[in-house]
N, C-alpha and C positions, 0 to 999 in steps of 0.2 A: 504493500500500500504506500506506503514513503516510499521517496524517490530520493539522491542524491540532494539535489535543490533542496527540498523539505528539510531533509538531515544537517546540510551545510545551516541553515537558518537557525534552526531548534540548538546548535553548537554554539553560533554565535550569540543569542539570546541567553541559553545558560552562561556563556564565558562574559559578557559584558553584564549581567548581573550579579557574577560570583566576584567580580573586579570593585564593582559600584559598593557593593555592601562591605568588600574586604576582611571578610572572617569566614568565610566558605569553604571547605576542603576538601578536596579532592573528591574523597568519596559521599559529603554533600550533593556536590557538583552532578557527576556522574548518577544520583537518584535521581536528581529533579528533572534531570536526560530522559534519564528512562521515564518517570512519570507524564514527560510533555508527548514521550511517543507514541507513547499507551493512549495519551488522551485526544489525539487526533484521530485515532478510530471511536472510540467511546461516542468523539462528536459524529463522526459516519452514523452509531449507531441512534444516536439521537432523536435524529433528525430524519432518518429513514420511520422512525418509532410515530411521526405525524403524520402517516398514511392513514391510520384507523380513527383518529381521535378527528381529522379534517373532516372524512368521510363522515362519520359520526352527529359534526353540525350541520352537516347536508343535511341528514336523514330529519334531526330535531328542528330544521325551517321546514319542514317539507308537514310532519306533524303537526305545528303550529298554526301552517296556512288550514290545513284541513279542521283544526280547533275553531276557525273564527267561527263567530254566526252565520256571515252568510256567505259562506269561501265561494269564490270564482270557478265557474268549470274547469279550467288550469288548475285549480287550487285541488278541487278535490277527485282530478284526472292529472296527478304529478307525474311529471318524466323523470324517473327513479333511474336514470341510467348510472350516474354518479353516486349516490347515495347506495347501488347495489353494485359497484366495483367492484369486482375481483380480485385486487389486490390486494384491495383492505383483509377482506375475507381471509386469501392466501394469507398473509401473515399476521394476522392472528391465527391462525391454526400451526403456524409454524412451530413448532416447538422448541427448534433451537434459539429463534429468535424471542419469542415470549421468555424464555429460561434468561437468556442472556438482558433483555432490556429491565426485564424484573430484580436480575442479581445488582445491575448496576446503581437501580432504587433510581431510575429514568421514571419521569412521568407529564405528561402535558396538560393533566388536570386546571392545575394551577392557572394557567395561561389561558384560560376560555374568550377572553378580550381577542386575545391575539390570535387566536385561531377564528373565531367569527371574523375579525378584519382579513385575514388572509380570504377565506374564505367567498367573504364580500368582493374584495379583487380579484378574485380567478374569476368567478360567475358575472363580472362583467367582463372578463376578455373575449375577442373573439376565437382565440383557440378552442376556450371552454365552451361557447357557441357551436362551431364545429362540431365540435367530439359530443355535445347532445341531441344536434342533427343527423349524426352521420347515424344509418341505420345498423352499420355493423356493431356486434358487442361480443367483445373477445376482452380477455385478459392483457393480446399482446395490444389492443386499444388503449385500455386501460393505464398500461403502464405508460405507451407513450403520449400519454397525457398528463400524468403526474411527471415525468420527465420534463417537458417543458413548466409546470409549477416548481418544481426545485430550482431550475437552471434561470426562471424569469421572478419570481416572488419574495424570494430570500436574502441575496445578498447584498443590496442594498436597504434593506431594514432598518433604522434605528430600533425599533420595538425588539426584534429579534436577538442586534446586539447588543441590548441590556440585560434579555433575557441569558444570550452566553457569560457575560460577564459575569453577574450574579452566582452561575454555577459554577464555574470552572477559570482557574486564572490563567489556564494554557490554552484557553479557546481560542483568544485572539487573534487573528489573521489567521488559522486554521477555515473556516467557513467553507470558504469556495471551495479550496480542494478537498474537503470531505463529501462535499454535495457532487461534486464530478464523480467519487467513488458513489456515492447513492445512486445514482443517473447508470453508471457502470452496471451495477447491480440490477436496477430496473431490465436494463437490455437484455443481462443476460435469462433475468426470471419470466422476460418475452419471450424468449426463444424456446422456454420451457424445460428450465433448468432451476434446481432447488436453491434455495437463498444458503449461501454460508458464509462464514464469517472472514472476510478479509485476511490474508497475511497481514503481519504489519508490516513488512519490508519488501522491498518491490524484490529484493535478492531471493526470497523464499518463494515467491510465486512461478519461477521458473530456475529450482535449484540445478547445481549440475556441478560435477568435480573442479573445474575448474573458472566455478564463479566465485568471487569476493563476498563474502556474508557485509549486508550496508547494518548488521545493528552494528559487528567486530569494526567497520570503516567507523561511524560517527561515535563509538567510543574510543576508537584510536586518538582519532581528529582530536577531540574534547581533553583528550588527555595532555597529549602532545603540548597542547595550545596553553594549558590549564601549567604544566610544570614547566614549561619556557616563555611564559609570558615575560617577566623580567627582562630574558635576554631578548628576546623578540624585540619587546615595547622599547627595551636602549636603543637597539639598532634603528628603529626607527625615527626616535627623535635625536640621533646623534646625523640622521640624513637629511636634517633639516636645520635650518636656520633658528637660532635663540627667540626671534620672535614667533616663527611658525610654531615651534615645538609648543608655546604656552598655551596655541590658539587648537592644536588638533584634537577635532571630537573623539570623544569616548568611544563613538558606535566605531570611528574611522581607524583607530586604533586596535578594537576588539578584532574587525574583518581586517588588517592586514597582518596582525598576529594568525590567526588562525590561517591566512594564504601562505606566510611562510612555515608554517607546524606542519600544513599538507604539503606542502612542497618536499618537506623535508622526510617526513611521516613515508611516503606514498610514491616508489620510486615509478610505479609503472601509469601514475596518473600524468599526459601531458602537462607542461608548465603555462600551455597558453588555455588550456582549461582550466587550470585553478584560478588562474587572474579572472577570465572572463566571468567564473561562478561568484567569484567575490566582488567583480566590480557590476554585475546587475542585482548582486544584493544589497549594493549599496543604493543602488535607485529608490529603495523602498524604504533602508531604514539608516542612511544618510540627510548629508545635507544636499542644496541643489551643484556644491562642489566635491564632495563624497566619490564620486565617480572618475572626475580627473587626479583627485589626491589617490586614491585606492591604486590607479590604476596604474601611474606612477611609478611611488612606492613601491609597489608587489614585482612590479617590472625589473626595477634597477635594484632591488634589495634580491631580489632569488639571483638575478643574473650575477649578483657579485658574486652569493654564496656558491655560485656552480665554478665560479672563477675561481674560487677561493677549495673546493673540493668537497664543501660541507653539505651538497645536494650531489646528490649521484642517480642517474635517470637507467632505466635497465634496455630500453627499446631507441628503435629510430625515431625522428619525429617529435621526440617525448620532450624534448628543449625549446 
């Protein structure tokens, strides 16, 4: 499920706040890793877990209208197509997934606002239009209809991300890409194939003797970055000027420690992909100069240490 990308972020996030706080150890560090990796599927499971409870206020508008006094022939002839999706059904009957949303003590109770507004916005798009028109009704309908409510309804939310906040302090910027794994899953429970639960590492979903394990890479990474920060962060503000040095951020200093740990770490990973992965992460959680400082830096500071012998690459290309 993580991907390198993901793991490089989750390293840098754990290393610039075990920095910030400065009493953090090593194997602090290295849980609060593992618990942020753990917690990006948790959110996959979450948030897939709003299939039954969405469906659910379908059904209790649909009841409501047929309650008034004097319901409308619509009203009391409801087109139950969505309200009777097969999806929902499917999983709740799932047992592995009931077992697992239940152990996690996940629940969307709470939220009945935020699911009635969701709710309210699909039933006026006209995808949702569509998909109550269309006379086919299939499961693989079904799902790619909630496919497009995950992929259009969610992640731009504020309701939504107050809701992750509140639960989980590792949610943050997790979203999107667990809702891409939701969406993944949809496709494949079209095709009519059973729900299970995610690898967490993209290395484990297509193991093989001569793959790299990404949980063994991002606790390398973590580690490496974690015991040589010191010397890293010298070398970097000894490549700069007395006034730069005052001025370099935190985030800009965590990602070019951690480009030289992997450099150093990881001989068969190319040098112009370590720069590249570090310098589009700083896009996001740099500053609007982040990207030419990162990119720099990571440049002429590996290049010296290759000069110098203290990087050794195993393959052609890899410089």
């Amino acid at each position: 499920m993580l991907n390198r990308r993901i793991l490089r972020i989750k390293a840098f996030k754990v290393l610039y706040s075990s920095m910030a706080a400065g009493n953090m150890s090593l194997a602090e560090a290295e849980s609060v890793l593992e618990e942020s990796c753990e917690a990006t599927r948790d959110l996959y499971i979450f948030m897939l877990g709003i299939v039954s409870p969405l469906t659910a206020v379908a059904r209790e508008r649909i009841e409501a209208a047929k309650a008034k006094f004097n319901p409308s022939e619509e009203e009391r002839n409801p087109n139950m197509k969505f309200a009777g999706n097969r999806l929902a059904a499917l999983l709740d009957a799932d047992p592995d997934f009931t077992k697992i949303f239940r152990k996690k003590k996940f629940s969307w109770e709470q939220y009945d606002l935020f699911l009635k507004k969701i709710y309210a916005s699909v039933s006026g798009k006209k995808y949702f239009a569509d998909y109550m028109a269309s006379p086919e009704s299939s499961l693989k309908e079904d799902c790619r209809l909630f496919v497009k409510i995950f992929e259009k309804e969610f992640v731009d939310s504020p309701e939504l991300e107050k809701i992750l906040e509140d639960m989980s302090i590792y949610w943050n910027d997790d979203l999107a890409y667990s809702l891409t794994f939701v969406c993944r899953s949809l496709d494949s429970i079209a095709k009519g194939e059973r729900w299970s639960l995610p690898a967490l590492y993209m290395s484990d979903l297509v193991p093989g003797p001569d793959k790299e394990s990404d949980k063994l890479f991002v606790k390398k990474l973590l580690r490496s970055a974690f015991t040589g920060y010191q010397k890293y962060s010298e070398m970097v503000s000894a490549s700069v000027s007395n006034w730069d040095r005052e001025r370099i951020v935190s985030t800009d200093m965590a990602l070019i420690v951690l480009g030289l740990a992997e450099a150093v770490t990881f001989p068969a990973i190319p040098v112009k992909v370590t720069i590249n992965e570090y310098v589009e992460i700083s896009k996001f959680y740099g500053t609007p100069k982040s990207r030419i400082f990162v990119n720099g830096l990571l440049d002429r500071l590996i290049q010296k240490m290759v000069n110098d012998g203290q990087i050794e690459k195993s393959g052609k290309g890899l410089i």
